[in-house]
C-alpha atoms as one frame of an Amber mdcrd trajectory, in Angstrom:
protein
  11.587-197.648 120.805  14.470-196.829 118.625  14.112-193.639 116.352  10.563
-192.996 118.354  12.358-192.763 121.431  11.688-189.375 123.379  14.101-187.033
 124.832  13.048-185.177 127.723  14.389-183.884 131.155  15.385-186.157 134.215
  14.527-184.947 137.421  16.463-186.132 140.737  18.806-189.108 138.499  21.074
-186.660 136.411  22.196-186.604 133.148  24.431-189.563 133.423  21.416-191.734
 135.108  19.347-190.503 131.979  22.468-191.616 129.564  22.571-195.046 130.964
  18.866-195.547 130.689  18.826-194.149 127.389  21.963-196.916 126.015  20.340
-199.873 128.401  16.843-199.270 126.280  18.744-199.365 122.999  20.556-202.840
 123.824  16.783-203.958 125.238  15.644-202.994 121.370  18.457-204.983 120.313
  17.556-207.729 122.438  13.914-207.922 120.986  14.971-207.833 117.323  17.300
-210.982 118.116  14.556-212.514 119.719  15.405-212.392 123.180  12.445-211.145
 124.939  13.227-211.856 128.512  16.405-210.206 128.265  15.248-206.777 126.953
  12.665-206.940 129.708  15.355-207.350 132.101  17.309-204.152 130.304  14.071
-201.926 130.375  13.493-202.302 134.199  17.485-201.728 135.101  16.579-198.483
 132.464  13.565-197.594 134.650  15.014-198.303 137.723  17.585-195.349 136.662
  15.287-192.789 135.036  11.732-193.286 135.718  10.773-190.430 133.970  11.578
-191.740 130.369   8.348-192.934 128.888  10.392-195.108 126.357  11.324-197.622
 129.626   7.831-198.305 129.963   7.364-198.576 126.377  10.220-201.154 126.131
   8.736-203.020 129.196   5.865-203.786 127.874   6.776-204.489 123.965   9.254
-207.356 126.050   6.257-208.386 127.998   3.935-208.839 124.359   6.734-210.852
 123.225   6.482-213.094 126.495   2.576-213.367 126.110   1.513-211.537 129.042
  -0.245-208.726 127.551  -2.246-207.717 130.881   1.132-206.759 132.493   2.145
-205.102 128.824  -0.773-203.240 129.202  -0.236-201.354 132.588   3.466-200.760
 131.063   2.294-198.732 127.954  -0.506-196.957 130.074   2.507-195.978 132.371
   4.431-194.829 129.229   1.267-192.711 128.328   1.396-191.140 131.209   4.703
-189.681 131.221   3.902-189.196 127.311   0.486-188.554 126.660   0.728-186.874
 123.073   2.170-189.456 121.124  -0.874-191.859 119.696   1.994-194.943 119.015
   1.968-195.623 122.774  -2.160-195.274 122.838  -1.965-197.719 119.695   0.246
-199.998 121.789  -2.139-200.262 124.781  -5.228-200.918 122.768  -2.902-203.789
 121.224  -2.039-204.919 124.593  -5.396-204.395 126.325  -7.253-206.199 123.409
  -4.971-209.201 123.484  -5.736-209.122 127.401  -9.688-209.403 126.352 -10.190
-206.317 127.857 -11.795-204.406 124.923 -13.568-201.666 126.911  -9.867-200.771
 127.813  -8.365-201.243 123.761 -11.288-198.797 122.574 -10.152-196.385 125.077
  -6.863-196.557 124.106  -7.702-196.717 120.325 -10.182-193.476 120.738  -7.054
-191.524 122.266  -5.165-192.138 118.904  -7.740-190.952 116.747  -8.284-187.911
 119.141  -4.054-187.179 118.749  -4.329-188.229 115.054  -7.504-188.091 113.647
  -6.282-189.297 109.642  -4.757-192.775 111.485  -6.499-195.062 109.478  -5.348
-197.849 111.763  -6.291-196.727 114.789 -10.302-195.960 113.770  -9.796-199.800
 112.270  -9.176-200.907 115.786 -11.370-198.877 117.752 -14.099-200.201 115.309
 -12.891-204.306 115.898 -12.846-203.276 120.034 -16.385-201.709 120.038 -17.751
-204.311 118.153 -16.407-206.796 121.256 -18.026-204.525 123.750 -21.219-204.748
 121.724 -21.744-201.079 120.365 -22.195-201.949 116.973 -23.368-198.410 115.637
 -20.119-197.332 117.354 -17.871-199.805 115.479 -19.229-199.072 111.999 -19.170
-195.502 112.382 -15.015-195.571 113.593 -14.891-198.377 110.368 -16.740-196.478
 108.184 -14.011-193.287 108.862 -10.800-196.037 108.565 -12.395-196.735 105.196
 -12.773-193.151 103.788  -8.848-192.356 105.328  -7.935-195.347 103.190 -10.194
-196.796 100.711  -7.708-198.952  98.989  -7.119-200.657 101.878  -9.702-203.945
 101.786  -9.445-204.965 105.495 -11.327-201.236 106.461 -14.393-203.010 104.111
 -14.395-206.423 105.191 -14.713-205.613 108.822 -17.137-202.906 108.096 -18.944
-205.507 106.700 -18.663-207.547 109.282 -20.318-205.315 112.101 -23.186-204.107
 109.124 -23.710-208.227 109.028 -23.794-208.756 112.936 -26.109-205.387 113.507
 -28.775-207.218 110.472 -27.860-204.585 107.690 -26.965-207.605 105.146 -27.054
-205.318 102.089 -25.235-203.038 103.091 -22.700-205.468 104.521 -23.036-207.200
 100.850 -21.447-203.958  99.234 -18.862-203.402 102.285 -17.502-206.919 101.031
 -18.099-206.917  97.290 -15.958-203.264  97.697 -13.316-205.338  99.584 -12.887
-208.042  96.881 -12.184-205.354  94.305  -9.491-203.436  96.020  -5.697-204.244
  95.102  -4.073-207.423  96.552  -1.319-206.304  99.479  -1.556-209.971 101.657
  -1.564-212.544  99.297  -5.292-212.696  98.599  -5.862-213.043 102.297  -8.112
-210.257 102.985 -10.098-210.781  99.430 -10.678-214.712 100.517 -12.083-213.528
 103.879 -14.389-211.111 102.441 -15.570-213.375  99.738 -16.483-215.898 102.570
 -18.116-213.694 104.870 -20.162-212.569 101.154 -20.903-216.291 100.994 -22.160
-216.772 103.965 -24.310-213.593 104.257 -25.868-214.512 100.687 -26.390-218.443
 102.085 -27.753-216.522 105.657 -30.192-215.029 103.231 -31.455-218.032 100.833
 -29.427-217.271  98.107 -28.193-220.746  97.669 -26.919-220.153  93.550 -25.429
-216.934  94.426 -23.556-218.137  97.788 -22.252-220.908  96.423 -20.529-219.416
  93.995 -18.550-217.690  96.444 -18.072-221.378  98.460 -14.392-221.586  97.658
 -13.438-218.870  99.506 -13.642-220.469 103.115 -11.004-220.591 105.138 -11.053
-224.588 105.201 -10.886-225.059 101.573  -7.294-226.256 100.406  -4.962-224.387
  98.402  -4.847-226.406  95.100  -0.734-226.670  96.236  -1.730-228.432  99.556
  -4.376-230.595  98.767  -4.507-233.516 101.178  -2.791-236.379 100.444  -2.318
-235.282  96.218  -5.266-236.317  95.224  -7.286-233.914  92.793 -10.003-231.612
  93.493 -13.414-233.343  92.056 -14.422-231.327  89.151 -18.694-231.191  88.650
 -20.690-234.299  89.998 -19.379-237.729  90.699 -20.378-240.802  88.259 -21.100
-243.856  88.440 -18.180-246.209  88.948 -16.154-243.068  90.270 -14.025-243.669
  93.595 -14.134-240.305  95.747 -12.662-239.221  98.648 -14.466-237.282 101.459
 -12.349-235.382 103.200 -12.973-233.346 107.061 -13.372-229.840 107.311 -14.203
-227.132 109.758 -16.184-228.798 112.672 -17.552-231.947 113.382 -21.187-230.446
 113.696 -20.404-229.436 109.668 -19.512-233.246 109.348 -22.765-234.602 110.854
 -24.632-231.716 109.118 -23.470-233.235 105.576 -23.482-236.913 106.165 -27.180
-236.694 104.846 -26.043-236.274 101.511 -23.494-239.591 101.348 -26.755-242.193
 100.731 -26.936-240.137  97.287 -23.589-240.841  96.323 -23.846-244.614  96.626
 -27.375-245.249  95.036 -25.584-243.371  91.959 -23.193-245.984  92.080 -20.296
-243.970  93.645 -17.176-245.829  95.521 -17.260-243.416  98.700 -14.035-243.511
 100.818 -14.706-241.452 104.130 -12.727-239.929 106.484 -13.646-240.231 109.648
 -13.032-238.041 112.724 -11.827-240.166 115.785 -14.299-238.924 117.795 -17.199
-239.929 115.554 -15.404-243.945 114.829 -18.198-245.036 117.267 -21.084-243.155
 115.783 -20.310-243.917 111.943 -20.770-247.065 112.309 -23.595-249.623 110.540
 -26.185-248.880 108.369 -25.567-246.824 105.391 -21.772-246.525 106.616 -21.178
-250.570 106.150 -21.172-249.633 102.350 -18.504-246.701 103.018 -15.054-247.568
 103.065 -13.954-245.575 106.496 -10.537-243.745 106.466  -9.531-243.085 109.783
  -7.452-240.126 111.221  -3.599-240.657 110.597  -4.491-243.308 107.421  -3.760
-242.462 103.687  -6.283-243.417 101.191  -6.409-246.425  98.857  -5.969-244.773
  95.315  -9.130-242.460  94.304 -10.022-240.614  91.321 -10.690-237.647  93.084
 -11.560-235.786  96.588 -14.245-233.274  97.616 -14.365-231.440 101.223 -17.226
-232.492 102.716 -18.972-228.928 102.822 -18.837-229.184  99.442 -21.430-232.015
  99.459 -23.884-229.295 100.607 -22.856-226.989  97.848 -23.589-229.927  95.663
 -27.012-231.352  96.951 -28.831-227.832  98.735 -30.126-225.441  95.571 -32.958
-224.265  97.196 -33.121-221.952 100.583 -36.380-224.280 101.554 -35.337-228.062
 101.008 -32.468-229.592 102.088 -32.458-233.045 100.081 -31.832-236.543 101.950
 -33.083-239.291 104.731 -34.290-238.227 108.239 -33.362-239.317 110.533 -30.158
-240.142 108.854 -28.021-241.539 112.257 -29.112-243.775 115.136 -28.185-244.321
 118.120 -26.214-247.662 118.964 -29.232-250.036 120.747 -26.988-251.025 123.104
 -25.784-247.827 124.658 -29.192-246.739 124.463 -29.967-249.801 126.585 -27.565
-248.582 128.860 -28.525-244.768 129.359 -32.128-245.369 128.773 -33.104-246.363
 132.629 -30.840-243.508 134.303 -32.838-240.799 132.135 -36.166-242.997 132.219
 -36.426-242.846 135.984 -36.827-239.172 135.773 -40.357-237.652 136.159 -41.784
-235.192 133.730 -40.708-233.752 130.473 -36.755-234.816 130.184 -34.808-231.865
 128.891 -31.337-231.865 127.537 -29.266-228.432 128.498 -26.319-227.278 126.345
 -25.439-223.532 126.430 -21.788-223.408 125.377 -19.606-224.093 122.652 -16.144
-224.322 121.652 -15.084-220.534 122.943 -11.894-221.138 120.677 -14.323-220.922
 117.521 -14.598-217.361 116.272 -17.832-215.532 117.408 -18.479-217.997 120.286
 -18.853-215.289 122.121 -22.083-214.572 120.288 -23.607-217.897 119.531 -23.422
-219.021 123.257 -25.694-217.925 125.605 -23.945-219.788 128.760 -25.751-220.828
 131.770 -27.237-217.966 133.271 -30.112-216.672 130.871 -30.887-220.498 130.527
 -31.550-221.069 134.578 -35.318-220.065 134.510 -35.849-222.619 132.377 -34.069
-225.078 134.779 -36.815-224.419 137.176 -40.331-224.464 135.263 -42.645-226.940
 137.018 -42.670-230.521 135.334 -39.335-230.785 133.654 -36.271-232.506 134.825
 -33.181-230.663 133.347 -30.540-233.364 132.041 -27.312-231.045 131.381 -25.364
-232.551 128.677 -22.836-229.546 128.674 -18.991-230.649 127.955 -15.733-228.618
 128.374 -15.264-225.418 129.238 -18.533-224.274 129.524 -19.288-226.889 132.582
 -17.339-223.990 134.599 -20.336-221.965 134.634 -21.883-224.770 137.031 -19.736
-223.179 139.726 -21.517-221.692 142.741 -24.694-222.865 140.720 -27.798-224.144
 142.693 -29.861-226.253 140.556 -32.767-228.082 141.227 -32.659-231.590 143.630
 -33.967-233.107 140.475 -31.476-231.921 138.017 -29.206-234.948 136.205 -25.822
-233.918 135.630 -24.608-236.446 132.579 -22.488-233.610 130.977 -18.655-234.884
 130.066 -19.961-238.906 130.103 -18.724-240.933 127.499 -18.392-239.820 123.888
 -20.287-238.455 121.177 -22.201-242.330 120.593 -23.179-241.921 124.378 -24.398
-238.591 123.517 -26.736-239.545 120.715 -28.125-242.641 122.910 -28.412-239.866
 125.941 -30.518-237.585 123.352 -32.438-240.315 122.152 -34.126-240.723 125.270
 -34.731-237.151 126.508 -37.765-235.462 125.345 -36.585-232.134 124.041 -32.713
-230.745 123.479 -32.571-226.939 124.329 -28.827-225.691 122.872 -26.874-223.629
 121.706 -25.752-223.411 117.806 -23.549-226.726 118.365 -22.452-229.673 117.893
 -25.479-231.472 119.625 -27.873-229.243 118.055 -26.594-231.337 114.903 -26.323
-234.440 116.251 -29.902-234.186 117.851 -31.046-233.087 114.351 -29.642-235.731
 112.685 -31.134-238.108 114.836 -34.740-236.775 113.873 -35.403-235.574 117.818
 -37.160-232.420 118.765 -34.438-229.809 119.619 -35.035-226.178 120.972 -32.140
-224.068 118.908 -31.145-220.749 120.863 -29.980-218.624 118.035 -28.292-215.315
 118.605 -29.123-211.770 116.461 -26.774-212.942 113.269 -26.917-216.370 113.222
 -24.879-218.661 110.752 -25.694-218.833 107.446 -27.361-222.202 107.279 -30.056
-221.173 109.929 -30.975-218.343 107.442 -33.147-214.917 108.418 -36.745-214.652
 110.311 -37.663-218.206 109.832 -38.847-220.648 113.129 -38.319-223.672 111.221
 -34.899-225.274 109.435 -35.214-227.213 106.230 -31.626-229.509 107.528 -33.953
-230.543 110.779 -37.565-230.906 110.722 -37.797-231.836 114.089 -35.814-228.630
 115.307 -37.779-224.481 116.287 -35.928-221.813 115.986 -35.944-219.047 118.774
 -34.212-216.037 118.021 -32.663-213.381 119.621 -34.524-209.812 118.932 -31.745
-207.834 119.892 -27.825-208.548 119.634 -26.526-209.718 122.789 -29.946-210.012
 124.166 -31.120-213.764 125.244 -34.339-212.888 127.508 -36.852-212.957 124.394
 -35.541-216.128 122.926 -35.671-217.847 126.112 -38.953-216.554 127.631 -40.347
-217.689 124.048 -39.059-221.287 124.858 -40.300-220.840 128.641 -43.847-220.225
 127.079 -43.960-222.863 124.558 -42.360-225.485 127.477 -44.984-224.239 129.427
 -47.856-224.964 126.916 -46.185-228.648 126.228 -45.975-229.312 129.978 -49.865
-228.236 130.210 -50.853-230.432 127.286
């Protein structure tokens, strides 16, 4: 821990045992600042082994062990060092570091509170306890230990934009509003990184809230827009509307629900007489294909362009085309499902009695806020078993783990992780009703003008907006909300009721 290291007394090894642990930690210091990792943890457990007593071996042990990416193991190390050490808040800031790269945030906002209780004017340390309650769900908690890292250091922009960021997620959107506009003022000390995440997360709150004009404005900011000195492939940044006779580029960004979400917008471009060269994600080749698309020149993933007078991300399409919070311009549906896959999935769902219901409860859990948006399997098994459905579970990737030690109904059809995303859309066009997650299916079901159940959680995304059942970008697609954050019993015993009236009917 160099000049943080402690001296203290050795019991039972002697002076000389504490000497050698004391000189083996500094070389495991040195060993970390030259990058070798495994060989300072080797160095703090001969220093350990020798004076056990010395809260900086721990401390060294598990600063090695954060370098090696096992912070559970870091964790018990710096909880060790606290121990022996108990007064000095840098190993309680270490542990909450360690615990909350573990995922164990009950544990980090234990550790974090213990700093603030040594040191009650570390800014950083109420900044993390806020971030760690917020995981564990105690929202009031998190804004009141953000609100205090904010008044310790109000120059400091990050404090505001994750205050914001908890106001947003508990529903307080103007407050969260000013959190962010005061972030976006304050002086730049990360190369515009924290202002460009606040004015996002401004963006999005002022989209969440119909305030298309306003939100836009602030569109730029997203993380997925390119820096004007790494635009793909060189090619310029449209500038206003495309013309007539114009060749444009579309390129991907963010997800590929964002990609089918926008595709809407595309038969604009060419009755205007635009040239429209369109990337296209390899895992939609099979779906963007016919129709419309014949008239698209396709650029697939690893291709460069034919020369273009300009490019545009395709969110920006939707900053283009949507103006108003309660019409979302173009054709629906917009995609269809290939006739002949349809052929082929139609008889295996067909053969099923009752109302067919497609089941999707998780998303990608690397996204950030999965956590949220994703109810998983559990609070959706009631629904599994209301009398005259057949669930259809359409469920890829790593959610399909929560069908371990499940027991579903005899009737249940398990056609999660078939085929691609063209199989998908012919599964969904045969199904009577999609019940997901905010998703990629949820878009691709919308797109394909089919009925779709959305399970939303507390703070939704932006394009979903506030308080509203219905969604301008689907017509086809009810909204059921959750009434409390974390909370998905309401929103699903709404769906049970209204499946229940269908069913009746």
């Amino acid at each position: 821990m160099g000049k943080g290291q402690i001296s203290r007394g050795r019991p039972g090894g002697g002076p000389h045992a504490a000497a050698q642990a004391a000189a083996l930690l500094i070389q495991a210091e040195q060993c970390l600042t030259g990058g070798d990792a495994e060989g300072a943890l080797v160095l703090a457990d001969r220093a350990i082994a020798l004076d056990a007593c010395n809260p900086n071996g721990p401390a060294q042990r598990g600063n090695a062990l954060m370098r090696l990416s096992q912070p559970a193991a870091a964790a018990a190390a710096f909880e060790t060092a606290i121990h022996l050490h108990p007064g000095l808040p840098a190993l309680w800031m270490l542990a909450g570091t360690a615990h909350r790269a573990a995922g164990a945030h009950e544990e980090a906002a234990a550790a974090y509170a213990g700093a603030t209780r040594l040191d009650p004017g570390l800014a950083g340390a109420w900044h993390n306890l806020g971030l760690s309650l917020r995981m564990t769900g105690d929202l009031r908690g998190a804004a009141r230990a953000l609100r205090r890292a904010s008044a310790l250091s109000p120059q400091d922009g990050a404090h505001w934009n994750a205050l914001g960021s908890v106001l947003h997620a508990a529903g307080h959107w103007r407050q969260a509003a000013d959190a962010w506009r005061f972030a976006l003022r304050q002086p730049d000390r990360d190369a515009g990184q924290t202002r460009r995440r606040a004015g996002w997360n401004l963006c999005q709150s002022l989209l969440l809230q119909g305030k298309m004009v306003d939100g836009w404005a602030l569109h730029h900011h997203r993380p997925s827009f390119p820096a004007l000195d790494r635009l793909p492939f060189g090619v310029p940044l449209l500038a206003g509307r495309p013309r007539h006779g114009h060749r444009i580029l579309i390129t991907v960004e963010q997800g590929l629900g964002d990609v089918i979400m926008v595709l809407r917008f595309i038969p604009f471009l060419l009755e205007a007489g635009v040239n429209v060269v369109l990337q296209r994600p390899l895992a939609l080749q099979r779906l963007m294909t016919g129709g419309w698309f014949d008239q698209v020149s396709m650029l697939d993933e690893g291709a460069a362009p034919p020369p273009v007078d300009a490019q545009i991300p395709c969110m920006g399409l939707a900053e283009l085309f949507v103006t108003e919070a309660d019409h979302v311009p173009g054709p629906m549906p917009y995609l269809h499902p290939d006739p002949a896959l349809t052929a082929r999935w139609g008889p295996i769902v067909g053969a099923a009695q009752g109302l067919k219901v497609g089941f999707v409860w998780a998303g990608n859990p690397a996204f950030p806020g999965d956590h949220a948006r994703s109810p998983r399997l559990g609070p959706l098994l009631p629904l599994f078993s209301l009398p005259g459905i057949t669930p259809v579970i359409l469920q890829h990737g790593e959610g399909r783990g929560d069908l371990q030690g499940i027991s579903l109904p005899s009737h249940t059809l398990d056609l999660g992780g078939q085929g691609d995303i063209a199989d998908s859309a012919a599964i969904l066009a045969t199904l009577d009703l999609l019940v997901t997650s905010c998703t990629m299916p949820a878009h691709l079901a919308g797109a394909l003008g089919l009925p779709v159940a959305l399970l939303l959680p507390f703070c939704p995304d932006w394009r979903w907006q506030i308080g509203r059942a219905d969604t301008p970008w689907y017509p086809a697609t009810r909204l059921y909300r959750q009434e409390r954050p974390g909370d998905w019993q309401a929103p699903v015993a709404n769906l049970a009721r209204d499946l229940t009236l269908r069913i009746g009917r």
